[in-house]
BABA-679816 format. One record per residue: x, y, z of N, C-alpha, C in turn. Coordinates in steps of 0.2 Angstrom, whole numbers, padded with zeros to 4 digits, always signed. Layout:
N
XYZXYZXYZ/...
***
This chain:
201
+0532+0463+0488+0532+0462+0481+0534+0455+0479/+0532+0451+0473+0534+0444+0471+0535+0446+0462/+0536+0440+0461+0539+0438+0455+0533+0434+0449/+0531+0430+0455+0525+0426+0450+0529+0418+0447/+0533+0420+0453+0538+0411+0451+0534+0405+0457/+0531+0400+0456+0529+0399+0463+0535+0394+0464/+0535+0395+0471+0541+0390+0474+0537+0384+0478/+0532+0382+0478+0529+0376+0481+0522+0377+0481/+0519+0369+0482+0512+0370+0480+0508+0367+0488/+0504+0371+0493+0504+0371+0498+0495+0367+0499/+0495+0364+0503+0488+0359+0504+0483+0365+0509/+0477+0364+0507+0474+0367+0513+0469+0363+0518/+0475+0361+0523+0472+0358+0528+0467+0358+0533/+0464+0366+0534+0460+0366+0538+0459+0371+0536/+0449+0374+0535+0448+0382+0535+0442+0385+0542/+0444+0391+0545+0441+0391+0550+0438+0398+0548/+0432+0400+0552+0428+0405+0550+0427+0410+0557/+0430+0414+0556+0431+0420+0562+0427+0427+0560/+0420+0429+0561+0417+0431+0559+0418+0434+0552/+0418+0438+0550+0419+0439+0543+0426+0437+0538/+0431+0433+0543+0436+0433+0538+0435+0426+0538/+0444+0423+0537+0441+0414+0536+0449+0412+0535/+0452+0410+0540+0457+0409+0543+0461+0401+0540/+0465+0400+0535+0468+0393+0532+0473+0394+0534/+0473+0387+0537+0477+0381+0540+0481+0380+0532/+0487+0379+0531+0491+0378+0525+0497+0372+0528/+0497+0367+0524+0503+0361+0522+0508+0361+0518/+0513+0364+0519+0518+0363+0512+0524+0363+0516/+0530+0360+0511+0536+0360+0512+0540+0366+0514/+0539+0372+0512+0539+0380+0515+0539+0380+0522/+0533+0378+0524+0529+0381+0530+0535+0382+0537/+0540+0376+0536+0544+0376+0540+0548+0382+0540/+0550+0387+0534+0555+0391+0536+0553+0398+0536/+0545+0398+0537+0543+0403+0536+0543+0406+0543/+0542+0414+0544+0542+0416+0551+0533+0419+0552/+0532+0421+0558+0528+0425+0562+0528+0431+0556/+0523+0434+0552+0519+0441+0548+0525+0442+0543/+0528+0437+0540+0529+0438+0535+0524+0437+0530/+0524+0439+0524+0520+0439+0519+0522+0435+0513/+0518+0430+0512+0517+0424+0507+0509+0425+0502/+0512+0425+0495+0505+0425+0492+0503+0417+0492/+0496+0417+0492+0495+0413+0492+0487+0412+0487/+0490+0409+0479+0487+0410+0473+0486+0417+0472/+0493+0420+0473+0492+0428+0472+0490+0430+0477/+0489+0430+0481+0485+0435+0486+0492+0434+0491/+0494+0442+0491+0498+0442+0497+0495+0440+0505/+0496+0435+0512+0493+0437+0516+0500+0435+0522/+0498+0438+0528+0501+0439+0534+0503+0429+0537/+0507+0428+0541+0506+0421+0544+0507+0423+0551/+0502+0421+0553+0498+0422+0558+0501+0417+0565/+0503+0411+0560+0501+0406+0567+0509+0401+0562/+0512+0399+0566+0515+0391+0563+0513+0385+0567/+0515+0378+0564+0516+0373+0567+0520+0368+0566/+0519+0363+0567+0526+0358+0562+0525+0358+0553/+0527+0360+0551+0523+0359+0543+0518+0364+0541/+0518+0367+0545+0510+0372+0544+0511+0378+0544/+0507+0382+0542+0507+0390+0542+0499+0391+0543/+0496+0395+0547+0491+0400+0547+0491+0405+0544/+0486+0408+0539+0485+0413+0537+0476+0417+0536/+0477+0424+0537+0471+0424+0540+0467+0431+0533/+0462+0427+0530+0461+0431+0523+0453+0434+0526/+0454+0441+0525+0449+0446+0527+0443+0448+0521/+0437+0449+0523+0429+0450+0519+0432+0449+0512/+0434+0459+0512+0436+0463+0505+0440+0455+0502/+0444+0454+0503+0453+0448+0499+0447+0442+0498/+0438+0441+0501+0436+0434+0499+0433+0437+0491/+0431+0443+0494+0425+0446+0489+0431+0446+0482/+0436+0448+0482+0440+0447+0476+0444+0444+0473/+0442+0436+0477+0448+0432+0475+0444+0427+0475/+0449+0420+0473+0446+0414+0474+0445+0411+0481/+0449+0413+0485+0449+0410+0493+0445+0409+0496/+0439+0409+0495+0433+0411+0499+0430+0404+0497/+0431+0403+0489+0429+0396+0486+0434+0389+0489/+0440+0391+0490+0444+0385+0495+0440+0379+0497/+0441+0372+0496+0441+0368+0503+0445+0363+0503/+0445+0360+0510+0450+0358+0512+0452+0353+0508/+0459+0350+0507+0463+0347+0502+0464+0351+0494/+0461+0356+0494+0464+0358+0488+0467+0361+0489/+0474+0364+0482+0482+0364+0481+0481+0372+0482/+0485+0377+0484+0486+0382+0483+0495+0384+0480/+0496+0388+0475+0502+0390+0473+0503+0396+0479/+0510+0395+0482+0513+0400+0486+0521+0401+0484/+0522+0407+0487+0531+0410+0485+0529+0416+0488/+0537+0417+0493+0539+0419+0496+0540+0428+0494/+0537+0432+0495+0540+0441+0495+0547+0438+0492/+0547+0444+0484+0554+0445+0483+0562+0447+0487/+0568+0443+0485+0572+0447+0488+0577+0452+0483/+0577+0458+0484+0579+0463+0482+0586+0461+0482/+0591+0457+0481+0596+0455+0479+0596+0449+0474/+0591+0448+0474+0589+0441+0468+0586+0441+0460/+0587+0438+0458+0584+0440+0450+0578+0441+0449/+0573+0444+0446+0566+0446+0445+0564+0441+0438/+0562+0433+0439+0563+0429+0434+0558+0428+0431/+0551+0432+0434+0543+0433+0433+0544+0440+0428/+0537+0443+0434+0536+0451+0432+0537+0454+0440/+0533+0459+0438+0534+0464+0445+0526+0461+0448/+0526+0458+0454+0518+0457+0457+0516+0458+0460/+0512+0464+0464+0512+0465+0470+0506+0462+0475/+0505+0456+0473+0501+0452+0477+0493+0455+0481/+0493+0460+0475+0483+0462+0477+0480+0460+0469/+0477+0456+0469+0469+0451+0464+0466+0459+0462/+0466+0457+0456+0463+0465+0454+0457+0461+0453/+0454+0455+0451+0449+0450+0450+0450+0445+0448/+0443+0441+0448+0444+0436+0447+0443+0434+0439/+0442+0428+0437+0443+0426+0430+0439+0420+0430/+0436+0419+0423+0434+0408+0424+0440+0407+0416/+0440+0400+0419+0445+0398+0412+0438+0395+0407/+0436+0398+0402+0432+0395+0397+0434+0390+0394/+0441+0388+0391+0443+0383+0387+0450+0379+0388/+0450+0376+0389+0456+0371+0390+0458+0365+0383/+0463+0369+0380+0467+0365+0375+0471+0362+0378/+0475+0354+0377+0479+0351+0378+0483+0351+0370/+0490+0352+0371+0493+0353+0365+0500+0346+0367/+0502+0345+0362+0507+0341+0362+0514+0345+0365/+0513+0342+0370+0519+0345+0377+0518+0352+0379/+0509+0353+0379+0508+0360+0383+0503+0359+0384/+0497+0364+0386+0493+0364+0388+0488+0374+0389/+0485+0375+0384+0484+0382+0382+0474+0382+0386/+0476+0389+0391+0470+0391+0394+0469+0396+0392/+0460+0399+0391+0458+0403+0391+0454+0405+0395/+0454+0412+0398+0453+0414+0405+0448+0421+0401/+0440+0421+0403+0435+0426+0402+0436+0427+0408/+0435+0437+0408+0433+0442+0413+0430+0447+0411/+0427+0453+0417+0424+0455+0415+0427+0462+0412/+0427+0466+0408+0432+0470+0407+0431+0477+0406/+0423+0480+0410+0422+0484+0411+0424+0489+0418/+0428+0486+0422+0431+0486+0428+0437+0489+0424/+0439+0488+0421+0445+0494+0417+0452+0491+0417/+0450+0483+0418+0460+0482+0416+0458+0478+0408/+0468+0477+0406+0469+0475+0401+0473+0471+0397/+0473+0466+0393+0480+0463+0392+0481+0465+0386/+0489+0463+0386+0490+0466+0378+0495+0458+0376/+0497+0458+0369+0498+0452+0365+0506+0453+0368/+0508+0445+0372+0514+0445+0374+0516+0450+0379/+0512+0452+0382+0514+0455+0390+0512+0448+0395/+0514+0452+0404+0514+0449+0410+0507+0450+0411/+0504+0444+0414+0499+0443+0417+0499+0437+0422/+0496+0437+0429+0497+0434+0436+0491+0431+0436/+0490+0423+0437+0485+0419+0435+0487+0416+0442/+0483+0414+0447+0482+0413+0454+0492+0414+0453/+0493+0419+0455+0499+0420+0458+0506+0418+0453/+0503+0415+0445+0510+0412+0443+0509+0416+0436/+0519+0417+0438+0519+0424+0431+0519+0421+0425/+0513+0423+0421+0513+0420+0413+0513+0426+0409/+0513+0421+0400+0514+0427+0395+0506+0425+0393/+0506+0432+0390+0498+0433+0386+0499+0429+0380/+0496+0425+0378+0495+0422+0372+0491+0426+0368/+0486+0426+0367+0481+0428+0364+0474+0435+0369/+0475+0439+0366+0475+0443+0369+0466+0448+0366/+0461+0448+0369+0456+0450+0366+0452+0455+0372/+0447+0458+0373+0446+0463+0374+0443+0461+0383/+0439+0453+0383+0437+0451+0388+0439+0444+0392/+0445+0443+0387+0449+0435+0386+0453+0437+0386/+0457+0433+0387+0466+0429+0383+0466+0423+0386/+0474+0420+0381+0475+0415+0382+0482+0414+0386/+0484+0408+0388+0492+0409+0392+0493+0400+0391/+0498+0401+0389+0501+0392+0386+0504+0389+0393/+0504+0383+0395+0508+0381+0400+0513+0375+0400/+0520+0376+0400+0522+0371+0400+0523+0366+0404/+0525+0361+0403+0526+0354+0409+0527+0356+0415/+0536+0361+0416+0535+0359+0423+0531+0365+0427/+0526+0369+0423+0521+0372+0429+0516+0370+0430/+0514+0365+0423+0510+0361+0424+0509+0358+0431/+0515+0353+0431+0517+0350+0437+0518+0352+0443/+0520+0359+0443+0525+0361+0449+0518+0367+0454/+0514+0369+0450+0508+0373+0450+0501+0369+0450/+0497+0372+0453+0490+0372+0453+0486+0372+0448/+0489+0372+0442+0485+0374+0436+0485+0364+0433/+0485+0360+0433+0486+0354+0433+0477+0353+0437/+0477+0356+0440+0469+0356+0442+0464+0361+0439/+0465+0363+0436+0461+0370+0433+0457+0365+0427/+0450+0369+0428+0446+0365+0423+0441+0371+0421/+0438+0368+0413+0432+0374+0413+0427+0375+0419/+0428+0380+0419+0422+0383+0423+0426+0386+0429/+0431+0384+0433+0435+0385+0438+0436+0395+0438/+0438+0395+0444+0438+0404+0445+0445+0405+0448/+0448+0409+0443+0455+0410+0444+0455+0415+0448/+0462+0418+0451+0461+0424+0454+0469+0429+0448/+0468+0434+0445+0471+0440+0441+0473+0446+0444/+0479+0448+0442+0484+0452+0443+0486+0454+0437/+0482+0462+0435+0486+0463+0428+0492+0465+0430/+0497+0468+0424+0502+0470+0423+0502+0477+0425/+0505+0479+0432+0505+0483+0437+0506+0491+0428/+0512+0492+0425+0512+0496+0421+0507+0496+0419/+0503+0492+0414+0498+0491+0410+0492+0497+0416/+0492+0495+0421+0486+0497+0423+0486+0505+0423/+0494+0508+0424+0495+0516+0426+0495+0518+0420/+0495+0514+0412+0496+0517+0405+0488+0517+0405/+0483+0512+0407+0476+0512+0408+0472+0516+0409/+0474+0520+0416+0471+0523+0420+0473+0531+0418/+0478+0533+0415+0483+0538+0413+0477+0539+0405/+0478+0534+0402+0473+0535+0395+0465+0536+0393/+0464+0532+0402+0456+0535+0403+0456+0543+0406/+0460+0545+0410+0461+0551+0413+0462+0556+0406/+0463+0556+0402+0465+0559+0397+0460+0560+0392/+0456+0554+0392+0449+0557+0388+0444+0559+0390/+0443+0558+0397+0439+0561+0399+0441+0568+0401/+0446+0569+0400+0447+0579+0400+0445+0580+0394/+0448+0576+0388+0443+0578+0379+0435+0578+0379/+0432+0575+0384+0426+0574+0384+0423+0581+0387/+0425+0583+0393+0424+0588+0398+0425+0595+0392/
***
């Protein structure tokens, strides 16, 4: 489980291709206190660390985690947001995350506001998730609030220092996020679809 607070922004230094999956080589100030199969999202995606080195962590993302995330689109020297599995003694300063990409997302519009920075994120929304005005939604891994909230869209405001301290400082129209709805939201979804198709039956 995670928070969606990212605690460092991690370089991807090498990507290797081990038949069907695609094994990154990861850079960041973490890397060092990190252990062997501990679990680190990485832009949302929870994955296993496979390998260390001085500075480094390997991690190894499989077919299924390319086909529903942005990682497959990775190369080398671009930023990935990471943070550590929650600690069950620590604050919950985010939301609830459980580091599985329900999908992917493109950002359609980028407002620069005076001391903020407001993105619009298109999906498909046939697949059956949903946001609602002022709920939790996971944009490559970091907990934001719904701004504006529409059937195929929303929007999410960012301040300075995520700006700065996240990957989203690179995010541009047309880019491919990776999304995490709001784990509740999905079980009131799925509980709501259940329910009319017994009216319908």
């Amino acid at each position: 489980m995670f928070t969606g607070i990212i605690e460092t922004i991690g370089i991807v230094s090498k990507l290797k291709k081990d038949q069907d999956n695609l094994q990154m080589i990861i850079e960041s100030d973490l890397s060092n206190e990190l252990k062997i199969d501990q679990s680190v999202a990485h832009n949302g995606v929870c994955l296993t660390v496979v390998a260390l080195a001085e500075g480094m962590h390997t991690v190894t993302a499989i077919s299924e985690t390319l086909k529903k995330s942005n990682l497959g689109k990775l190369k080398e020297g671009d930023l990935v947001n990471l943070e550590r599995c929650m600690q069950m003694n620590g604050r919950l300063d985010g939301h609830i995350v459980q580091g599985h990409v329900d999908q992917t997302g493109i950002c359609t519009e980028l407002i620069e506001k005076n001391g903020s920075w407001e993105y619009t994120i298109t999906y498909d929304s046939e697949i059956g998730n949903i946001t609602v005005e002022k709920g939790s939604i996971c944009v490559n891994g970091i907990s934001l609030t719904v701004v504006n909230s529409k059937e195929n869209s929303f929007s999410v405001a960012i301040i300075p220092y995520t700006y700065e301290h996240t990957n989203m400082k690179n995010l541009r129209i047309g880019d491919i996020v990776n999304l995490e709805f709001d784990i509740i939201g999905k079980y009131v979804a799925r509980l709501t679809r259940q329910k009319d198709m017994r009216w319908e039956m």
